[in-house]
ChimeraX commands (.cxc) that place a marker at each C-alpha (Angstrom):
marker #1 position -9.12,-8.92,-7.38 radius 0.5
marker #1 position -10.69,-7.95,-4.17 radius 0.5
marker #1 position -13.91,-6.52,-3.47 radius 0.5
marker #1 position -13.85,-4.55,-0.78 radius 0.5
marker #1 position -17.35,-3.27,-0.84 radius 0.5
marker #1 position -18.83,-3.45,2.85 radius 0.5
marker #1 position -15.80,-3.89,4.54 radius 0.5
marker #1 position -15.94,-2.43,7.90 radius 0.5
marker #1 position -12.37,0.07,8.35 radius 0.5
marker #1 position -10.75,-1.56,11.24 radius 0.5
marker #1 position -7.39,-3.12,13.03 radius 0.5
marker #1 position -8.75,-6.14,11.39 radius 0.5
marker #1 position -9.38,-5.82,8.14 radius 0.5
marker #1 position -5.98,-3.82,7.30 radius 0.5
marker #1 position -4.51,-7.10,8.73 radius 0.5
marker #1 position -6.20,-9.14,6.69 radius 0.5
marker #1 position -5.05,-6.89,3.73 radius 0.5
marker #1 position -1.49,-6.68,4.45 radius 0.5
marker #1 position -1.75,-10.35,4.87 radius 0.5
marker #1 position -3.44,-11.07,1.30 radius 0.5
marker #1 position -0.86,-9.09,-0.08 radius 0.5
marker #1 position 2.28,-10.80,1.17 radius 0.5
marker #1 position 0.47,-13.77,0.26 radius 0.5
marker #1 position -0.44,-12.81,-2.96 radius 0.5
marker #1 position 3.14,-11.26,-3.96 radius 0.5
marker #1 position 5.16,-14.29,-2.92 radius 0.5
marker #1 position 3.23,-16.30,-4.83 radius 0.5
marker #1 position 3.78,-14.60,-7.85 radius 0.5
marker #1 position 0.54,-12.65,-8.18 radius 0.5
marker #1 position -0.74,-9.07,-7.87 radius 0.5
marker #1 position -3.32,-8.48,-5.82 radius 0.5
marker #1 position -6.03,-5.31,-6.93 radius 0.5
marker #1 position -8.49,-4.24,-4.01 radius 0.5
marker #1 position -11.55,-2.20,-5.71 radius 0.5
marker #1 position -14.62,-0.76,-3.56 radius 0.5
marker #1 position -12.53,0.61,-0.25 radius 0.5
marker #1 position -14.55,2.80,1.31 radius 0.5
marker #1 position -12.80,6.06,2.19 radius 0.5
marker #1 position -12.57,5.61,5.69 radius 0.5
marker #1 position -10.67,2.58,4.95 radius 0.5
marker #1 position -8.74,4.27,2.63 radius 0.5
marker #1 position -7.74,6.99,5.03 radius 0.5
marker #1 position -6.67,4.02,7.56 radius 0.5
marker #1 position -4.59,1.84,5.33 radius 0.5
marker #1 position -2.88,5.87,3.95 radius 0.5
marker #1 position -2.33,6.40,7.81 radius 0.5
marker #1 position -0.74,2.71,8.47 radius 0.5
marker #1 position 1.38,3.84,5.05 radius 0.5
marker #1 position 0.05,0.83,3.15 radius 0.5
marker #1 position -1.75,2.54,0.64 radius 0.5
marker #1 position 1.71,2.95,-1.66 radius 0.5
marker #1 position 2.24,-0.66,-1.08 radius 0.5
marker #1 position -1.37,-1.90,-2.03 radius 0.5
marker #1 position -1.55,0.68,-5.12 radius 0.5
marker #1 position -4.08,2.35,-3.48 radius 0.5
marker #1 position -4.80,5.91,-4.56 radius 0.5
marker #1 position -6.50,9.00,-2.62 radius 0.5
marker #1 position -9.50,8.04,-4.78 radius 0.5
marker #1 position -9.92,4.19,-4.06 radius 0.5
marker #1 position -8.91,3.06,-7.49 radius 0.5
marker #1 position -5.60,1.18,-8.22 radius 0.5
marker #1 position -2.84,2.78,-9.85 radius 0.5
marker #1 position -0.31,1.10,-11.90 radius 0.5
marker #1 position 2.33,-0.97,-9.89 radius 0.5
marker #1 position 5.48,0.19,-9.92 radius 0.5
marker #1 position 8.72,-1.97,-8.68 radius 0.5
marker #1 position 9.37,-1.49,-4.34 radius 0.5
marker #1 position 10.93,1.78,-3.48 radius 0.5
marker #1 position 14.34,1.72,-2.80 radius 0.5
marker #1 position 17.82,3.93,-2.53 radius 0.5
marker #1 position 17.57,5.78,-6.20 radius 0.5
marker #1 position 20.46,7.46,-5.75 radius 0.5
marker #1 position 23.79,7.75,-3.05 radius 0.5
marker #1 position 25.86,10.08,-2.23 radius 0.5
marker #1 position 28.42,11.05,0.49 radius 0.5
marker #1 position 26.94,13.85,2.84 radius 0.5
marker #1 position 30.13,16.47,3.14 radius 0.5
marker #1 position 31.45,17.66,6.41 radius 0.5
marker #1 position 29.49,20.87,7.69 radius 0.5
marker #1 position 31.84,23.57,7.07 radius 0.5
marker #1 position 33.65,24.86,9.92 radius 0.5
marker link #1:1,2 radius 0.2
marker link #1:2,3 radius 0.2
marker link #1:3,4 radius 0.2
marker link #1:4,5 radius 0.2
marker link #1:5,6 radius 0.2
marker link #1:6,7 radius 0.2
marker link #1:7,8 radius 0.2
marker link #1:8,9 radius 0.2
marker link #1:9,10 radius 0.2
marker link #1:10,11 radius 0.2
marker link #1:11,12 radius 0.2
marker link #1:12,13 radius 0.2
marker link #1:13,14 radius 0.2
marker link #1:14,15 radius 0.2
marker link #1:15,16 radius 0.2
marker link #1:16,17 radius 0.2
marker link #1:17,18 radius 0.2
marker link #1:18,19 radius 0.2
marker link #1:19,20 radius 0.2
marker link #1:20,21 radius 0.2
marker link #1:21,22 radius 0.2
marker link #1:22,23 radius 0.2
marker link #1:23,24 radius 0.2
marker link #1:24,25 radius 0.2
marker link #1:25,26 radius 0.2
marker link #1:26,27 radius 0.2
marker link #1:27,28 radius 0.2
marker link #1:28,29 radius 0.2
marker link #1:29,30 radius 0.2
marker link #1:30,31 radius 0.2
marker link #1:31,32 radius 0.2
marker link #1:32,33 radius 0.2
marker link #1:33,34 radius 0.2
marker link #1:34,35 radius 0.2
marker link #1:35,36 radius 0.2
marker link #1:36,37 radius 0.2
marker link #1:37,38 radius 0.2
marker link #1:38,39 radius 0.2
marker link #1:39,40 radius 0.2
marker link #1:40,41 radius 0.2
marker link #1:41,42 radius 0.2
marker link #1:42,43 radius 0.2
marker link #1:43,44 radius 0.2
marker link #1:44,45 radius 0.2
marker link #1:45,46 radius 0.2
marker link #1:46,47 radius 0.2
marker link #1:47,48 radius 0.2
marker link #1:48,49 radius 0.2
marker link #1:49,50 radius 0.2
marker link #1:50,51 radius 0.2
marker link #1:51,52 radius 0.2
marker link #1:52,53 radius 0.2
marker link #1:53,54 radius 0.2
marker link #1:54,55 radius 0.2
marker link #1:55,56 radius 0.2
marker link #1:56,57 radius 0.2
marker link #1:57,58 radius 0.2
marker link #1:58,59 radius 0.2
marker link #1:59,60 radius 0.2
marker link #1:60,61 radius 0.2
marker link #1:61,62 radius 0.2
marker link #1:62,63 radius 0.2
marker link #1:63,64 radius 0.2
marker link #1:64,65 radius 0.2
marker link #1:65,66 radius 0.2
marker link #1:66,67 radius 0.2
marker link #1:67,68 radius 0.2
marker link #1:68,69 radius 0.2
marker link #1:69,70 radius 0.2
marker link #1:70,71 radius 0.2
marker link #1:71,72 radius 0.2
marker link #1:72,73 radius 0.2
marker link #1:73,74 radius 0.2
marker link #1:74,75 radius 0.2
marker link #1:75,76 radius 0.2
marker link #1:76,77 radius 0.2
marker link #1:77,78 radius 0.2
marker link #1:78,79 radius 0.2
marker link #1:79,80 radius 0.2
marker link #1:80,81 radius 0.2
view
């Protein structure tokens, strides 16, 4: 778990985020940030971390869910002529 109570919303600290998370995931673990302020909310939703750090609109962690990927494929048709 990490506090993030404080935390000024910069460059920096989404770095540092990204960073605990990679390290955190490849070593097995899940890492759960609590006490973003919003402003660093609305930075690490603008980088497009936020899905990746199970970050909701309202700060707290939602329930982590296996990486996005391709659901579903499908040949795209020739426009009609």
């Amino acid at each position: 778990m990490c506090d993030l109570r404080g935390v000024e919303a910069d460059c920096a600290t989404v770095d540092a985020v990204a960073r605990l998370h990679l390290a955190a995931r490849r070593a097995g673990f899940e890492l759960n940030l609590r006490e973003a302020s919003q402003e660093l909310r609305d930075l690490l939703a603008f980088t497009g971390l936020s899905g990746v750090l199970g970050l909701e609109p309202g700060g707290k962690p939602e329930e982590r869910k296996d990486p996005p990927g391709v659901e579903e494929e499908r040949q795209l048709r020739d426009p009609a002529a």
